[in-house]
C-alpha positions as CSV (number, residue, x, y, z in Angstrom):
1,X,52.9,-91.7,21.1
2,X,53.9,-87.9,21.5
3,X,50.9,-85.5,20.6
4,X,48.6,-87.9,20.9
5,X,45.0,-86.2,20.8
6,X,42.6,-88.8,20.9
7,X,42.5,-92.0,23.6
8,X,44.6,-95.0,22.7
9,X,45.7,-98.3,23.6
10,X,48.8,-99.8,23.3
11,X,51.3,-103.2,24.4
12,X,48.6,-104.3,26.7
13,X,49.1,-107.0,28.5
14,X,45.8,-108.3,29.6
15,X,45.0,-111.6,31.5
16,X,41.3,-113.1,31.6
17,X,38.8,-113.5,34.7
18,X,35.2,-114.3,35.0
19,X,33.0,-111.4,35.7
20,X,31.4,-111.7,39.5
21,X,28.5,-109.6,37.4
22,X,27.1,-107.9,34.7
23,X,30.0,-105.9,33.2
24,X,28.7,-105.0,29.7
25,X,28.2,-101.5,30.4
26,X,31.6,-100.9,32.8
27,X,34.5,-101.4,29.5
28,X,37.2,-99.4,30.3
29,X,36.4,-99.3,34.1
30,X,38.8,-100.4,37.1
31,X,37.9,-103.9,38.4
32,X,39.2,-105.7,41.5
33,X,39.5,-109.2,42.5
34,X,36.4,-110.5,44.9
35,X,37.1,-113.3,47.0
36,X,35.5,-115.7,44.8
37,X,38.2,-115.2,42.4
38,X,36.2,-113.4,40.1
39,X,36.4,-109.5,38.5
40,X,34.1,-106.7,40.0
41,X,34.0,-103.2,39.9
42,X,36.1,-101.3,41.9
43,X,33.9,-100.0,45.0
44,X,36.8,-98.6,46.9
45,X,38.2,-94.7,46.8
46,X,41.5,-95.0,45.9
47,X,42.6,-99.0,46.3
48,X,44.9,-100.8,44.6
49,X,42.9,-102.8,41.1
50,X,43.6,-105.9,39.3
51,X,43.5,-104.0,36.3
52,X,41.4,-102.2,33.4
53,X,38.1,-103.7,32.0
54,X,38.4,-104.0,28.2
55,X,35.5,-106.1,27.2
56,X,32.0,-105.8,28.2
57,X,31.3,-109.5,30.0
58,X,27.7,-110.4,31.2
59,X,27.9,-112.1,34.7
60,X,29.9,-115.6,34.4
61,X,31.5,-114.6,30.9
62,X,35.1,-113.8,30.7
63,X,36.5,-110.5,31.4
64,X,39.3,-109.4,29.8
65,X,41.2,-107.3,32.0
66,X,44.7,-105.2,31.1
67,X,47.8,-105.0,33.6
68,X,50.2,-103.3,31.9
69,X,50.9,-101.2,29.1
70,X,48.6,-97.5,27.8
71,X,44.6,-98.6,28.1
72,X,42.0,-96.3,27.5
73,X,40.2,-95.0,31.0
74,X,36.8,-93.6,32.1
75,X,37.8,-90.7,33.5
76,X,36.3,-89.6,37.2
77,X,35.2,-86.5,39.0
78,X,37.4,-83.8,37.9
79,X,38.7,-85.3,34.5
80,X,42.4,-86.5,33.9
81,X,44.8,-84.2,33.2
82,X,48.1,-85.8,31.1
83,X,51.1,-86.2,33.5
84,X,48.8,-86.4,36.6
85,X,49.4,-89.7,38.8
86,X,46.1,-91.7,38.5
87,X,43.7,-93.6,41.2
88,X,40.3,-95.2,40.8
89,X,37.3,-93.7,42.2
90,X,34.8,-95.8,44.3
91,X,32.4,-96.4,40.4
92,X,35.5,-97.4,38.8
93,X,36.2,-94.3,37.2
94,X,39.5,-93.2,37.4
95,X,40.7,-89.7,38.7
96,X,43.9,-87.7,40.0
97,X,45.5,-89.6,42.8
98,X,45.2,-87.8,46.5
99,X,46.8,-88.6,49.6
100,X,46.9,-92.4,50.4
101,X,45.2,-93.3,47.1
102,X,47.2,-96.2,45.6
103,X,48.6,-95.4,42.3
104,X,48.1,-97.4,39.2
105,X,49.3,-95.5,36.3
106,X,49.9,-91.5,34.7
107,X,47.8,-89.8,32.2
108,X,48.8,-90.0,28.6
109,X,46.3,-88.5,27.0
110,X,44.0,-86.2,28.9
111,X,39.7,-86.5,29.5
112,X,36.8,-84.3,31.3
113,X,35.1,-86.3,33.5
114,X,32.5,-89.3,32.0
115,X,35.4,-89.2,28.5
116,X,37.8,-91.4,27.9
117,X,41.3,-91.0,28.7
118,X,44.7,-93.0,28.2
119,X,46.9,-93.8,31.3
120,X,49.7,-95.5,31.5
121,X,49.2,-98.4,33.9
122,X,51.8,-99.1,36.5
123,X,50.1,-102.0,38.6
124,X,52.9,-104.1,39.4
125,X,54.5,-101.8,41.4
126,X,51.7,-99.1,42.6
127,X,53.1,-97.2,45.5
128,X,50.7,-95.3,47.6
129,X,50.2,-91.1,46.8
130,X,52.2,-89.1,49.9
């Protein structure tokens, strides 16, 4: 979607999980897998997610999470800037990949921090930022 102004989703591929917790106010956050098998918010600088919250889930509800394809973001500290290789912040936010961060997707469509973005997510395969 060339000259694309506003954030967009698009061929998401999303799979479901249970929410570990209260997610309602986290949609479009990075979530990662806790070892009950359940999505939580990301809580690690830079670490590789199971994907991008699209729902809002209370605790126990089903939490609809996209792996693949443009989802809209919360952007992090420093905003998103389109072309820029993206990592998630320790809130869930995400922000510009530094050294060692794992990288899950590129900007598409560029945020200031705490507005939504687009990134392109490239989970399958995230290498980590040299």
């Amino acid at each position: 979607m060339a000259g694309q102004t506003g954030a967009y989703e698009a061929r998401l591929e999303c799979e479901s999980y249970e929410a570990n917790a209260d997610l309602s106010a986290k949609q479009f956050y990075g979530v990662q897998l806790h070892t009950n098998g359940k999505a939580k918010l990301c809580a690690t600088n830079g670490a590789q997610i199971l994907g991008v919250l699209q729902n809002k889930p209370k605790a126990n509800e089903a939490a609809t999470v996209a792996q693949g394809g443009v989802s809209k973001v919360i952007a992090g500290v420093g905003g998103l800037t389109v072309g820029c290789e993206v990592a998630v912040e320790n809130d869930g936010t995400f922000i510009i990949a530094a050294s060692g961060d794992a990288i899950i997707g590129q900007c598409v469509v560029a945020a200031a921090a705490g507005a939504l973005a687009s990134i392109e997510l490239g989970l399958l395969s995230a290498p980590t930022k040299a």
